[in-house]
Residue, then its C-alpha position, 0 to 999 in steps of 0.5 A: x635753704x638759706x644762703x649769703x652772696x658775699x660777691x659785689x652787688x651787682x654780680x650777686x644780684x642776677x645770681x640770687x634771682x636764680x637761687x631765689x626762683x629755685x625756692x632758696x632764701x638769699x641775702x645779698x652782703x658783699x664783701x667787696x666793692x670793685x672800683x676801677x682805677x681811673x687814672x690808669x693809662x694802658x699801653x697797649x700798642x705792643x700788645x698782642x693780646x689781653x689776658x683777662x682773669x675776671x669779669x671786672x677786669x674786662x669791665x675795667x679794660x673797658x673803661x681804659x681804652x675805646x679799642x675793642x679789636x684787641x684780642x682778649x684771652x679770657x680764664x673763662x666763659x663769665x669772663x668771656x660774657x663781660x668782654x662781649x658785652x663790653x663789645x670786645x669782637x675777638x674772643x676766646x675763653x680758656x674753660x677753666x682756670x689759670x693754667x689753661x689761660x696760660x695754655x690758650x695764650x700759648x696757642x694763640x699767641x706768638x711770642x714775637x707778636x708782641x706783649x700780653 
């Protein structure tokens, strides 16, 4: 089968390794380049926790704050893999979509802690 990744390169490469090693032609054309904003000061001394919705906004977070104790309250496990792999230590994935990051967030987080 021949198939196009329309992803940023460097996501669309690991998983046209895969498809590649189960014998399907693959062309890697992105659509999109994600370019974190680098001036952007994060205030997160209030926050009670950081929800994020992508693994480029745990590789972004990353890139604005060296604080890697900050709860991170993920939409999902690949976006779980990035913030572990940014080396944020308190993690939790939400397995699916929007609405169950906002169920996990109200698990987790009491409104009183402070801001998400």
């Amino acid at each position: 089968m021949r198939l196009i990744l329309t992803r940023q390169r460097s996501d669309s490469e690991i998983l046209a390794q895969r498809l590649t090693a189960l014998d399907h032609s693959v062309l890697i054309e992105p659509m999109l380049t994600i370019h974190p904003c680098p001036d952007t000061k994060l205030e997160l001394d209030e926050a009670a926790a950081i929800l994020l919705t992508s693994a480029n906004g745990a590789r972004a977070l990353a890139c604005h704050t060296a604080d890697r104790q900050l709860p991170v309250l993920c939409v999902g496990d690949a976006t779980a893999h990035a913030a572990q792999d940014a080396g944020f230590k308190y993690i939790s994935s939400a397995n699916g979509d929007a609405t169950a990051l906002v169920a996990l967030a109200r698990q987790r987080v009491n409104p009183s802690d402070g801001a998400l």
